[in-house]
N, C-alpha and C positions, 0 to 999 in steps of 0.2 A: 940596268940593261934588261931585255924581255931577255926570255930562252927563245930559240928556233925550237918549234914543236911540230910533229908530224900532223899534215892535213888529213882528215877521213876521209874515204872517197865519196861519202856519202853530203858530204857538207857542200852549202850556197857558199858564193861565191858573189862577192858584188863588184860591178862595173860600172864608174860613170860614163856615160857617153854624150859627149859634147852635140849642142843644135847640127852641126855639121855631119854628123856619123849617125843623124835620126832624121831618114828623108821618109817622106811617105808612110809614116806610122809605122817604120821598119828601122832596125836596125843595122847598117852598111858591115860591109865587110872590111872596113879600115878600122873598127872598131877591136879586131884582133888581127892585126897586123904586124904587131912589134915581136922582136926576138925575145922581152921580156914584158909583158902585158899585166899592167899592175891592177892589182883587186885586194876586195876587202876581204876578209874571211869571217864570215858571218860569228863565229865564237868572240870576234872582239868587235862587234860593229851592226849597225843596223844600216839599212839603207837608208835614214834620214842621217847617219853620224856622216855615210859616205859622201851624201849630197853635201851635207857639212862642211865638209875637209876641202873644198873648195878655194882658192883665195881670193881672199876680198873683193879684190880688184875686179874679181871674173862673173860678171851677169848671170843670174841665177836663170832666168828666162831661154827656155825651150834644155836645160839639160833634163837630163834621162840616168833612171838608177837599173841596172840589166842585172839580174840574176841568172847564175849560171851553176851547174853541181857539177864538182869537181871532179868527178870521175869522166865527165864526156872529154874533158882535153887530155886525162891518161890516156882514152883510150885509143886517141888521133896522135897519141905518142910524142905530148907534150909532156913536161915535169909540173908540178903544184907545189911551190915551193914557200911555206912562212918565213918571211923576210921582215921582222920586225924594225922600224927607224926609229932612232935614236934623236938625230939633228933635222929641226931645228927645235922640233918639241917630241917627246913620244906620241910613237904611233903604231902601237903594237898589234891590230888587224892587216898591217901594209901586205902582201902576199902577191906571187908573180906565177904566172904563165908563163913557161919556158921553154922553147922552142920554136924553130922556122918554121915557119907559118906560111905553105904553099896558099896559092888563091881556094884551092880545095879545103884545108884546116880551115881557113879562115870564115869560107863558108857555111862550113859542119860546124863550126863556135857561135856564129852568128844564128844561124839557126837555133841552138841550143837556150841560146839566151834571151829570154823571157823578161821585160818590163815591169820593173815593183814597185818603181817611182816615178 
């Protein structure tokens, strides 16, 4: 089992974001919409491991890898939370966005988050 370790607020932050959540060379705002928004945390991951982590099944064509630092969801009064997975293999970069995500959050995250892939 990994330890849960505290995120810096200084650290990236990866996002994949499906063809659907990247219209117009932009990133949508359903892309941080969930009450827990899963990201990679750059200490255990690059954004090609992110794109990666994918499942087979799922067409590689039109996804998107969003970089984001961590400190801009503290400060919209999200949590950064390292949430390392266990099953169904390790995957110790797994890390969560946590918190309701007004259509306003959602837009100050989308904004924030910048394309690396």
């Amino acid at each position: 089992m990994f330890p849960v370790e505290n995120i810096p607020n200084e650290s990236k932050l990866f996002r994949r974001i499906p063809p659907s959540q990247y219209k117009k060379k932009k990133i949508t705002s359903a892309a941080f919409e969930d009450l827990e928004t899963s990201v990679d945390w750059e200490k255990y991951s690059t954004p090609q491991e992110t794109l990666d982590r994918l499942q087979p099944h799922i067409k590689r064509e039109g996804w998107q890898v969003g970089c984001i630092i961590a400190w801009v969801p503290i400060q919209l009064g999200q949590q950064v939370q390292h949430d390392p997975k266990h099953d169904p293999k390790p995957y110790r970069a797994h890390s969560l966005i946590v918190g309701e995500k007004t259509l306003e959050i959602s837009d100050a995250l989308t904004e924030a988050c910048k394309i690396v892939l």
